[in-house]
C-alpha positions, 0 to 999 in steps of 0.5 A: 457442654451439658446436654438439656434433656426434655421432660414430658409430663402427661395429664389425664383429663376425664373424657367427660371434661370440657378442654377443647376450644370449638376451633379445636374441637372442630379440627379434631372432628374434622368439621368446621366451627360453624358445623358444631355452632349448627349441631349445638342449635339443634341440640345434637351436642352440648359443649360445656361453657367456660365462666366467660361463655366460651364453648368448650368441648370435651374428648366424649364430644369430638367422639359424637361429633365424629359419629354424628359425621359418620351417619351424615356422610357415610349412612346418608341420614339427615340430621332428623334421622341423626337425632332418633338415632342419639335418642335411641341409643339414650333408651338404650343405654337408659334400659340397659343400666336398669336391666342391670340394677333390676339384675343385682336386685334379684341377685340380692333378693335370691340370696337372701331367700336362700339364707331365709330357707337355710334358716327355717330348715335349721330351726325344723331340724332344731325343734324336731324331736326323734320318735321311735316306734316299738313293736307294740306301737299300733297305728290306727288309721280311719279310711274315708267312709264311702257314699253308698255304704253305711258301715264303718271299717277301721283298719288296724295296722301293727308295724313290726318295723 
């Protein structure tokens, strides 16, 4: 007699696709149905629709729900407060992600000035030609003439370097 094995075939699904009827979902949150019907009403969670109408919610839904369950019962909000928390925490998030778009930016902009410094210094260095000075070489220099004296000094200076 031969032996059946089982096969099991698993599918991952995006947390983000809705695949849980609300009875379901309401199972998993530990809710009931008409719970989730309410928090839609009052736009605390968005389930997605199938083409005929029916709520489906997704494994990101049945999180929320569970910490919207989690503020209500454990930290005593109401759903008023639950509301301001969620908006909150979309600013948050909202300005976290553009902190970190403003950061690379920066990142890309210093970079490129470094490049952009790196690229002057070379083409100085390019067109600087050297100069040697020799022991006959006298260097004049002007000093500024002071307010109150009217004669006029010149400095000569010989460099024997």
């Amino acid at each position: 007699m031969a032996s059946r094995r089982r096969s099991t075939t698993r599918i991952t699904v995006s947390a983000e696709r809705g695949v849980f009827m609300i009875s379901i979902a309401a199972e998993l949150a530990e809710m009931h149905p008409q719970t989730l019907r309410m928090y839609e009403a009052r736009g605390l969670i968005e389930p997605m629709r199938s083409p005929k109408g029916t709520r489906l919610y997704s494994q990101s839904d049945v999180e929320k729900l569970r910490r919207i369950q989690e503020m209500t019962n454990e930290l005593g909000l109401n759903l008023a407060g639950v509301e301001r928390v969620l908006e909150l925490e979309e600013q948050l998030e909202r300005a976290s992600r553009r902190l970190e778009a403003l950061e690379r930016r920066s990142a890309q902009m210093r970079e490129a000035m470094q490049a952009e410094m790196e690229a002057v210094r070379a083409s100085f260095r390019a067109e600087l030609v050297p100069y040697r000075r020799t022991k006959t070489d006298l260097v004049l220099t002007k000093r500024p003439r002071p307010a109150a004296s009217s004669s006029r000094r010149i400095r000569v200076e010989r460099d024997d370097g």
